[in-house]
C-alpha positions in Angstrom: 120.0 122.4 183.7 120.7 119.8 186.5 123.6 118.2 185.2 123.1 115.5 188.1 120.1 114.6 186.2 120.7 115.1 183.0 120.6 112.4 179.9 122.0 112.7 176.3 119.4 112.9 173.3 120.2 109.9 172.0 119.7 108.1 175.3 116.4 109.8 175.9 115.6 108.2 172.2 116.3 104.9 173.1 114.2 105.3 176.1 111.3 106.0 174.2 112.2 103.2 171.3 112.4 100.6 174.0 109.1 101.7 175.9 107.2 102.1 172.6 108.2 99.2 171.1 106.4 96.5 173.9 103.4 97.9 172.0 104.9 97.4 168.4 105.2 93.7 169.8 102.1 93.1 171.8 100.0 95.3 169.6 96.3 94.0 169.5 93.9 95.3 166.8 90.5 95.7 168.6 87.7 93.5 167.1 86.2 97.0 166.4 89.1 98.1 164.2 90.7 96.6 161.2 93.6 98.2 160.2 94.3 97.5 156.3 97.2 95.7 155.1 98.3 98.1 152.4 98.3 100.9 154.4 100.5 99.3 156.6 103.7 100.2 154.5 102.4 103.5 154.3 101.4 104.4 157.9 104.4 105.9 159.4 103.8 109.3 157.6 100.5 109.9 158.9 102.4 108.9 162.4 105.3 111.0 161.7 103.1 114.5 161.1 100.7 114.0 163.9 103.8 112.8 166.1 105.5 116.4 165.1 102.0 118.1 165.7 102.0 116.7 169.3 105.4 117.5 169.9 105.3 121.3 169.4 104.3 122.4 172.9 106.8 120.1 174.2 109.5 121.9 171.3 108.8 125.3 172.6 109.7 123.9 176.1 112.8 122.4 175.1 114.2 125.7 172.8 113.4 127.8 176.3 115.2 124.9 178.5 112.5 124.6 180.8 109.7 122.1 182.1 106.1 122.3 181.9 106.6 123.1 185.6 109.2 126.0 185.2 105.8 127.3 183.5 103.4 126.4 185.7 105.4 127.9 189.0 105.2 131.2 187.3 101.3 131.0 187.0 100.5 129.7 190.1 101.9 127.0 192.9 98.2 125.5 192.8 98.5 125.0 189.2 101.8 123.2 189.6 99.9 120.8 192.4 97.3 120.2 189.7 99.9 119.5 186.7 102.3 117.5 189.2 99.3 115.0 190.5 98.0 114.8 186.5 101.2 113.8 185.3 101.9 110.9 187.9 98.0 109.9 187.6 99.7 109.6 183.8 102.4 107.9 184.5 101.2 105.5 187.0 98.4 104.4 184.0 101.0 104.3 181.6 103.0 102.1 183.9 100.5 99.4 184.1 99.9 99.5 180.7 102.9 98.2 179.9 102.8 95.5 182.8 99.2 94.5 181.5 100.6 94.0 177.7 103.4 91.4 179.5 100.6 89.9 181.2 97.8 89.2 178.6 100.8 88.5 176.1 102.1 86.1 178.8 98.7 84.7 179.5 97.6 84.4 176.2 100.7 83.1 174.3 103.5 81.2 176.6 101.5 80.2 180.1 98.3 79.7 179.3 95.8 78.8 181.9 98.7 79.9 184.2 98.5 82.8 187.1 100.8 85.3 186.5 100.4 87.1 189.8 103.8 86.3 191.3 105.8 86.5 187.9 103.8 90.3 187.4 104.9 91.0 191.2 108.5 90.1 190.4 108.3 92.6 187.4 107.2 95.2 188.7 109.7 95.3 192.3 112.5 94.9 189.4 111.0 98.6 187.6 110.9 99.8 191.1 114.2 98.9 192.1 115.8 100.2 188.7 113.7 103.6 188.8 114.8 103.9 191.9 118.3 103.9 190.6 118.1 107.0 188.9 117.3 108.2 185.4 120.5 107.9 184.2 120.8 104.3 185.2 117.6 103.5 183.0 119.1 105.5 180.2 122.0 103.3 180.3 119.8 100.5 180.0 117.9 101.6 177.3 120.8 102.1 175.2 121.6 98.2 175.9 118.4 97.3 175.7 117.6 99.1 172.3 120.4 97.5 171.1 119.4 94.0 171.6 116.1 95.4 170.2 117.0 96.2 166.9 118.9 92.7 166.5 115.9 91.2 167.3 114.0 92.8 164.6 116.9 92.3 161.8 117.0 89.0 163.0 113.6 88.0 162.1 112.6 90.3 159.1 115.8 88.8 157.6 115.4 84.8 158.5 111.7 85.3 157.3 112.4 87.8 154.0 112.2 84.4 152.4 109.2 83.5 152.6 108.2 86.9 151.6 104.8 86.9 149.1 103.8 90.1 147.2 100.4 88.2 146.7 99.5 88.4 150.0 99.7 93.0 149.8 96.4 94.5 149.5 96.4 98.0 147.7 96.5 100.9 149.9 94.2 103.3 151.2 91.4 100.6 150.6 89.4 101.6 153.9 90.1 105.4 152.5 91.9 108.1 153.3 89.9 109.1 156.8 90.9 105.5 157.8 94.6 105.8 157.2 94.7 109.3 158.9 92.6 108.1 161.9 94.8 105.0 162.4 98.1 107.3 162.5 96.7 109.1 165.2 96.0 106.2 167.2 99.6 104.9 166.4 100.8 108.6 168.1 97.9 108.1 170.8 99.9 105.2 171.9 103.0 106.8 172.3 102.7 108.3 175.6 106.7 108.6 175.6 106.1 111.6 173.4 104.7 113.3 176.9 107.9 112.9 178.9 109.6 116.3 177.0 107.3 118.0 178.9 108.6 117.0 181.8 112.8 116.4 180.4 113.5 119.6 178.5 115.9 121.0 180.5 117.0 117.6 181.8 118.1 116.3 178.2 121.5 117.6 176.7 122.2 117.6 172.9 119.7 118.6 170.2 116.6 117.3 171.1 113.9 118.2 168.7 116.0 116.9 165.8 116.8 113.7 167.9 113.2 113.1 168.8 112.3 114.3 164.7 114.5 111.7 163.7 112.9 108.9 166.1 109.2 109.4 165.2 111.2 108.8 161.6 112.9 106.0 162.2 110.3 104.2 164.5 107.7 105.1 162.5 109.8 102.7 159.7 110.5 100.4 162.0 107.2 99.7 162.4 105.6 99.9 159.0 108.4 97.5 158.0 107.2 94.9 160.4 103.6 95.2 159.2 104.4 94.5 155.5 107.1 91.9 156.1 104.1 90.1 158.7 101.8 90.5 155.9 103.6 89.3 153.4 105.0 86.5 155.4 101.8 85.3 157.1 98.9 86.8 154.6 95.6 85.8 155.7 96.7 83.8 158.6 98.6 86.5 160.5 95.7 88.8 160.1 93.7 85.9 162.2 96.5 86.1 165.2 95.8 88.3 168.4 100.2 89.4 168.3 101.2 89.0 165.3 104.4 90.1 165.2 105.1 87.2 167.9 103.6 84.8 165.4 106.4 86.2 162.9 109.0 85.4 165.4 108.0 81.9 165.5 108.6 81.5 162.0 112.0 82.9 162.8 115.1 80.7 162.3 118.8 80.4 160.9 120.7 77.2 160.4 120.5 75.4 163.9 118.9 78.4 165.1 115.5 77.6 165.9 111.8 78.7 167.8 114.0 81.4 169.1 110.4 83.4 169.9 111.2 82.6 173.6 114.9 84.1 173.7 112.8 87.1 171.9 110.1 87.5 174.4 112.6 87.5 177.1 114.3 90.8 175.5 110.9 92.5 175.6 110.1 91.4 178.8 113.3 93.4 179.7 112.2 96.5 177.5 108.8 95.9 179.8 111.2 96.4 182.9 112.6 99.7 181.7 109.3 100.9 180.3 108.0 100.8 183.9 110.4 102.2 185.7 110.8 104.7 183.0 107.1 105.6 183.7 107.6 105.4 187.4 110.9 107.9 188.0 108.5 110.4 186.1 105.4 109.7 188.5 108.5 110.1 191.4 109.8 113.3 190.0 106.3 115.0 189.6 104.9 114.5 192.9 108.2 115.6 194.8 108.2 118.5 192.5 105.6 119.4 195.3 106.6 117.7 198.0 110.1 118.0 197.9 110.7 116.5 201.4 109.0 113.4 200.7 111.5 110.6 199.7 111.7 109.7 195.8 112.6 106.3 196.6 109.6 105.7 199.1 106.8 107.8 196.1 108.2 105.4 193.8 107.8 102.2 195.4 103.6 103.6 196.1 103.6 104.3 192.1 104.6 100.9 191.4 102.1 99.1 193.9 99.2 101.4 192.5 100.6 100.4 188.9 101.1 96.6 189.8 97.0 97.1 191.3 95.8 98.8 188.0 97.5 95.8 185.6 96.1 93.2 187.5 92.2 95.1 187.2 93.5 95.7 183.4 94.3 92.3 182.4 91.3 90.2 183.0 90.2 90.3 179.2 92.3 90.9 176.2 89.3 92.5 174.0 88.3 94.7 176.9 92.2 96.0 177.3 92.4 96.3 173.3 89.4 98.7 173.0 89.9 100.9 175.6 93.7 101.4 174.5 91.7 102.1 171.1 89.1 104.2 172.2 88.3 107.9 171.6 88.5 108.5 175.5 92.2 107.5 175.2 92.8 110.0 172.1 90.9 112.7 173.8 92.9 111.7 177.1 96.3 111.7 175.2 95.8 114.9 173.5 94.4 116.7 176.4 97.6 116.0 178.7 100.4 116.0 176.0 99.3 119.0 173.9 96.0 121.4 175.2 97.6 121.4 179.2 100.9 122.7 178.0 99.4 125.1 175.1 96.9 126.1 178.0 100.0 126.5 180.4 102.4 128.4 178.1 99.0 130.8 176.5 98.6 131.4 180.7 102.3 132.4 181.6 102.5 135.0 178.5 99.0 136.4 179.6 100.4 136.9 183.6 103.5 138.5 181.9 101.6 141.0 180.1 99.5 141.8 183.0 102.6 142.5 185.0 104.2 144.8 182.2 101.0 146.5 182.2 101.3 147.2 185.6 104.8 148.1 185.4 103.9 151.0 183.1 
């Protein structure tokens, strides 16, 4: 392990609550989908088992200490190439996926009719500057950031608890079970953070598969809270807004305390900033895993103009951005990268292994 490098678990879980939860907040149910109230409560278990599912390649990694790349060096230096160039394609799309959210959110909900080119621009050299920093650095961050975070969410699920109304729950499982299955495995397919153990075993000290166990948990909570509390709050006209868990925070107020949505947005706007550079120190650290003479800082700074070009193509259209995030393509894309190419990896390392025992004896 390179201690230079290295994070604790709990940091590493903060990392990921912060980058997953800018699409908890700018979530956008495609016209295509509808995701049933009263399976809302319900949905972080079918989240929690497919999250574990997708985690066991990336659980094997971190009991043996070692990268996807460890794994792949062993098989072949061209399959490390491949791996490496995969895994920043990833984390460059992932990137602007989170820039894009800020941008249609932005667009849609605080400057409408507004360009948001310069504002997007600003964003994004802030992620470069901070990935450039160092891991670490945005671990620190994250902790802060998480932090802020989570008062956030107590803040408005208790201010708007009263105005909580059990007639506005549906029954679950009203779409089926299928359904309810199918929408917790888009819930995981948005997680992209799950990925990044392939990359961070060995970097991460601590217990990580418990710590990561616990976070598919706990987020997986977190989230299913804020559906019921928006449905009971809202009812019928939540289910009619494009984000509505921004709609809940505009209902949001204590005392003298209120429309503090905008001091809100601004705190995810900062979980956008670590999100992205997150998602651009791994782009960094994959590609000089192969060109190790090439500057980080200069690989990371390319990342985040190709990720600052793909959220401008991204955020034209709302409905457009909300079905592809939705689509099979971006199931069968997430699975492929975050569980087949490691299975495939690891099934392809024992295989030369055996071959060279064989040819030992």
């Amino acid at each position: 392990m390179n201690e230079k490098n290295s994070i604790g678990a709990f940091q590493l879980c903060c990392l990921f609550f912060v980058s997953r939860v800018l699409a908890l907040f700018t979530f956008i149910l495609p016209e295509s989908e509808r995701l049933a109230a009263g399976d809302r409560p319900l949905l972080f278990l079918s989240f929690f088992v497919f999250g574990l599912i997708v985690l066991l390649p990336a659980f094997v990694l971190c009991k043996r200490k070692e990268s996807v790349f460890d794994l792949t060096d062993r098989v072949s230096p061209n399959l490390t190439r491949f791996c490496a160039v995969l895994f920043a394609i990833g984390a460059v799309w992932n990137a602007a996926v989170g820039l894009a959210r800020v941008s249609l959110f932005a667009g849609t909900v605080l400057f409408e009719g507004v360009s948001l080119t310069l504002p997007m621009l600003g964003l994004t050299v802030s992620s470069v500057i901070v990935a450039v920093k160092g891991r670490e650095t945005v671990a620190r961050a994250a902790v802060i950031v998480a932090g802020l975070l989570i008062f956030v969410f107590l803040f408005v699920l208790v201010t708007t608890a009263k105005d909580f109304d059990v007639a506005n729950l549906e029954p679950p499982f009203e779409n089926g079970v299928l359904s309810f299955m199918k929408q917790g495995l888009l819930a995981v397919a948005r997680t992209p953070e799950l990925g990044a153990l392939l990359l961070l075993a060995p970097n991460v000290k601590g217990n990580v598969r418990k710590s990561t166990s616990l976070w598919l948990l706990f987020f997986g909570i977190t989230a299913s809270a804020s559906f019921l509390i928006i449905t009971g709050v809202t009812g019928a006209f939540g289910e009619r807004q494009m984000f509505q868990l921004y709609t809940l925070t505009t209902l949001s107020k204590l005392g003298a305390m209120e429309r503090m949505d905008d001091i809100f947005a601004a705190v995810w706007v900062l979980a956008a900033l670590i999100r992205t550079a997150f998602f651009l120190g791994l782009g960094g650290e994959s590609v000089t895993r192969v060109f190790p003479k090439t500057s980080l800082k200069h690989v990371i700074v390319i990342l985040g103009a190709a990720a600052f070009g793909l959220c401008l193509l991204m955020s034209g259209s709302v409905v457009t951005f909300a079905d592809v995030l939705a689509s099979d393509g971006n199931v069968v894309m997430f699975v492929s990268f975050i569980v087949l190419l490691p299975v495939v990896v690891l099934i392809a390392e024992r295989m030369k292994q055996k071959r060279e025992r064989n040819r030992l004896k």
